[in-house]
C-alpha positions as CSV (number, residue, x, y, z in Angstrom):
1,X,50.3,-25.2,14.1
2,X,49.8,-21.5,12.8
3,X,47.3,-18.6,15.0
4,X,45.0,-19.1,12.1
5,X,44.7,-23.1,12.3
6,X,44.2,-22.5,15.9
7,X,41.3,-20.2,15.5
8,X,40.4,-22.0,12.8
9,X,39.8,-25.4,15.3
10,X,38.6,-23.1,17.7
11,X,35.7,-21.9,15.9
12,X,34.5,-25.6,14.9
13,X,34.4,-26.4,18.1
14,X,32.0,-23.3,19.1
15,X,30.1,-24.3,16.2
16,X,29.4,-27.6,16.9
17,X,28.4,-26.5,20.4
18,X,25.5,-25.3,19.0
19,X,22.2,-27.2,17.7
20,X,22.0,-27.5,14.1
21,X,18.5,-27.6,12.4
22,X,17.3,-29.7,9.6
23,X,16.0,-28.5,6.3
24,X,12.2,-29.1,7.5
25,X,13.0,-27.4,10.3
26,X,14.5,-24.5,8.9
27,X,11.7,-24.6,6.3
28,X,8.9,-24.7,8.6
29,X,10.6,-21.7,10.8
30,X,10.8,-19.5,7.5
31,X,7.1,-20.9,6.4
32,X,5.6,-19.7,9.4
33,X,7.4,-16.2,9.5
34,X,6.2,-15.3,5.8
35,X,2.5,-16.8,6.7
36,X,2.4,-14.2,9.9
37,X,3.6,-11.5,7.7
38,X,0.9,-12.0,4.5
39,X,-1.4,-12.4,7.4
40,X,-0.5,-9.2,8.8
41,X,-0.9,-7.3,5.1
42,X,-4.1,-8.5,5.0
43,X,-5.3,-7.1,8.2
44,X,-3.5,-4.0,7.7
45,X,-5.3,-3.6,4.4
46,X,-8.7,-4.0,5.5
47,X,-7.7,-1.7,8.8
48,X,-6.7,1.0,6.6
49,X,-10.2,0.7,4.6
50,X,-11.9,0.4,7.6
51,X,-9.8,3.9,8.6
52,X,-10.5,5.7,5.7
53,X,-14.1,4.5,5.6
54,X,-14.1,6.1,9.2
55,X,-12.8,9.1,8.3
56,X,-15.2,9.5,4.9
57,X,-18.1,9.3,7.7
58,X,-17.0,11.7,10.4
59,X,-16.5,14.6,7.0
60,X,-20.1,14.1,5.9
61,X,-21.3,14.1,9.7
62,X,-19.5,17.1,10.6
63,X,-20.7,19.2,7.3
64,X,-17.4,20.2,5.9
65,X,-18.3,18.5,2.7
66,X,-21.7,19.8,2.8
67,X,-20.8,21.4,-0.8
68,X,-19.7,18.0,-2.3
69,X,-23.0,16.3,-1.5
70,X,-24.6,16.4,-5.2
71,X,-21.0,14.6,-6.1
72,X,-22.2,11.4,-4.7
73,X,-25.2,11.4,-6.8
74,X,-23.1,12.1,-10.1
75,X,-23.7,9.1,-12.7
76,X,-19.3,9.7,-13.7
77,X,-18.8,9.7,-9.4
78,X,-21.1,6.4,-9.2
79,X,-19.3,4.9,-11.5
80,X,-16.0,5.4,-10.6
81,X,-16.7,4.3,-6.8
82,X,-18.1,1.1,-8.1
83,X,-15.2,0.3,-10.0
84,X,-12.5,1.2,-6.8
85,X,-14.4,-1.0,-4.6
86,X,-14.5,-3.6,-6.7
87,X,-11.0,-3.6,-7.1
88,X,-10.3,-2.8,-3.6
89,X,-12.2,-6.1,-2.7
90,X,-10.1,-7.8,-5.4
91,X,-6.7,-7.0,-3.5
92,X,-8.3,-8.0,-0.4
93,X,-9.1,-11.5,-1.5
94,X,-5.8,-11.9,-3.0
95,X,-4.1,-10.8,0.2
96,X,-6.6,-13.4,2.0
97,X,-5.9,-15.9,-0.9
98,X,-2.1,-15.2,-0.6
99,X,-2.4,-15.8,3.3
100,X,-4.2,-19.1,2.5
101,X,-1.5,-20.4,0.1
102,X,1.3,-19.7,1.8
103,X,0.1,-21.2,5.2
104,X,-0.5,-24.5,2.7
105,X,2.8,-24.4,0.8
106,X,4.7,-27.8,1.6
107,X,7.5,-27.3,-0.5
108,X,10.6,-24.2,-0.6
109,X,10.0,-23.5,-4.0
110,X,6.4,-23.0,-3.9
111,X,6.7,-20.8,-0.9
112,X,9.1,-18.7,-2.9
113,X,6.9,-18.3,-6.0
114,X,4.1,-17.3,-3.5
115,X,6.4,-14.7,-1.6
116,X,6.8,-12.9,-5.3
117,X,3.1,-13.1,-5.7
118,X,2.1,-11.7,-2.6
119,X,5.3,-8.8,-3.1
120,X,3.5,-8.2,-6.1
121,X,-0.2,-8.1,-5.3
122,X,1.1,-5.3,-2.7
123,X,2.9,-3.3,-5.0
124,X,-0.4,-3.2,-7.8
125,X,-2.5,-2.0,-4.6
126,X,-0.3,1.0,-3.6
127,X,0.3,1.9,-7.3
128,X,-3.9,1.3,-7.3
129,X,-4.3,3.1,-4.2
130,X,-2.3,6.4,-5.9
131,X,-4.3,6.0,-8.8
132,X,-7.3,6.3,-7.4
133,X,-5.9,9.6,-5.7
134,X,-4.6,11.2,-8.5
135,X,-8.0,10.1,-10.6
136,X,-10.1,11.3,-7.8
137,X,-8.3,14.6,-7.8
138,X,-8.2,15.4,-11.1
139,X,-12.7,14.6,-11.4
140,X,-13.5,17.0,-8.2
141,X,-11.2,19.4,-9.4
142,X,-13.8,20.4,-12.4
143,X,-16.5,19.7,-10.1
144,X,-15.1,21.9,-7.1
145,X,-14.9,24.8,-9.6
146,X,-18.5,24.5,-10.7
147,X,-20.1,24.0,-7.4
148,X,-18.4,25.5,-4.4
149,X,-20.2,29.0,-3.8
150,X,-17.1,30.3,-2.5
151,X,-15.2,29.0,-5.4
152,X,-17.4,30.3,-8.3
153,X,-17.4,33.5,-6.5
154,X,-13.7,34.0,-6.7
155,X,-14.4,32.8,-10.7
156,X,-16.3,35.6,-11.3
157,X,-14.0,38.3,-9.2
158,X,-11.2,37.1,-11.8
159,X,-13.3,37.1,-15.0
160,X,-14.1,40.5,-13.9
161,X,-10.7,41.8,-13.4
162,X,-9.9,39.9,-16.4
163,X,-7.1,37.6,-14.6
164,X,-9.2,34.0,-15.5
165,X,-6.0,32.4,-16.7
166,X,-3.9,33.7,-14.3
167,X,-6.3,32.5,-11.6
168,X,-6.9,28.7,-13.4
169,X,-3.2,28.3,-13.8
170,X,-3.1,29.0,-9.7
171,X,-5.8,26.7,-9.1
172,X,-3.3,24.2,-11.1
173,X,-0.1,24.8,-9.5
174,X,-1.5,24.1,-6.1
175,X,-3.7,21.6,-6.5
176,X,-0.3,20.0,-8.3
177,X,1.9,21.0,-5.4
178,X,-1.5,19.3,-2.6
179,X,-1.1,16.5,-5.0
180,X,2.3,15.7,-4.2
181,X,2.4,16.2,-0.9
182,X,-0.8,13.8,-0.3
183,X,1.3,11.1,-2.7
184,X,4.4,11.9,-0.3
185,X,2.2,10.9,2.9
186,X,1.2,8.3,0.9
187,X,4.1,6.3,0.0
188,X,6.1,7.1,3.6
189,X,3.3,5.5,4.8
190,X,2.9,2.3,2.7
191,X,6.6,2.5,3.0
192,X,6.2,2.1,7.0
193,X,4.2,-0.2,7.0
194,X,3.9,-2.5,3.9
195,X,7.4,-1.5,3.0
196,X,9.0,-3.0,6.5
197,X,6.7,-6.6,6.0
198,X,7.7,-6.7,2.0
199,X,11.9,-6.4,3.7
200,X,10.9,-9.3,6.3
201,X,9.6,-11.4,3.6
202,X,12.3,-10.9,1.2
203,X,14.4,-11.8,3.6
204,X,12.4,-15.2,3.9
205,X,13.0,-15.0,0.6
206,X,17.0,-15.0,0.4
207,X,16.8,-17.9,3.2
208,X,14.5,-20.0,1.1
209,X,17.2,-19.7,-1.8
210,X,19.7,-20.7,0.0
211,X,18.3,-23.7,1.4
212,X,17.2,-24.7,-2.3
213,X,21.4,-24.3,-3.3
């Protein structure tokens, strides 16, 4: 007998000396792994609102948006709000609903249609989440240059030296450049976070295909 038919026997004999589980079993372990980690997307999500509802308070208590206060009473600003948290609660009853379904799901194939489901639900709500961003940006923007005291004031210095353009294609460029940066923060942090529990569950995902070769 040949090294390599010796480790060969060797290693089937390590093997054995381990317990080997059964399909349920292996399908109940992965099961309860992707139901912990929708469960966990769903509370992050609602922790993050809960965050940025936080923070939305503590500017309007401290004053430093004193000069966007006649914003919330725009008819366009209204309107707009009404639709992102309607949407917003949307995504956070399909997380819930995603949570529900997979914590019910008795069969590997099911589970694996619901693990795309719930990667995709949390894609649309980051790509919603930059949206609303980039849309809220681009309707305070007009609004900031109208209102703000300190704003219009600089308006008026570069009508007067007759640099206008010069100073609107400024106001561009950074706001642009602010833009980016925010949408980096952004996306490392879904990445961090929603990213490292979308890994786990395709993962689940790859174990749930193999068990259905």
């Amino acid at each position: 007998m040949d090294e390599l038919d010796l480790l060969k026997k060797d290693w089937q004999k390590q093997e054995s000396a381990y317990p080997k589980l059964t399909y349920n079993e292996l399908y109940k372990m992965i099961l309860q792994k992707s139901s912990s980690i929708v469960k966990w997307i769903f509370i992050i999500s609602i922790l993050e609102f809960i965050f940025w509802l936080f923070m939305a308070i503590g500017l309007k208590a401290s004053g430093i948006n004193k000069d966007y206060e006649g914003l919330q009473s725009d008819t366009g600003f209204i309107i707009l709000s009404i639709i992102s948290y309607t949407i917003l609660a949307y995504f956070f009853y399909r997380f819930y609903m995603n949570y529900k379904t997979i914590n019910t799901t008795d069969n590997a194939k099911t589970l694996m249609e619901n693990i795309l489901k719930t990667r995709r639900t949390v894609k649309q709500y980051v790509g919603f989440n930059l949206a609303v961003l980039v849309i809220g940006v681009a309707y305070m923007m007009p609004y900031a240059l109208n209102h703000d005291e300190s704003t219009r004031a600089l308006i008026e210095t570069a009508q007067a030296n007759g640099d206008i353009l010069k100073y609107y294609v400024g106001v561009a460029i950074v706001t642009l450049i602010a833009l980016v940066i925010a949408i980096g923060i952004l996306l490392l942090f879904y990445w961090l976070i929603y990213g490292l529990l979308l890994r786990s569950l395709n993962r689940n995902y790859k174990e749930l295909k193999k068990l259905e070769v």
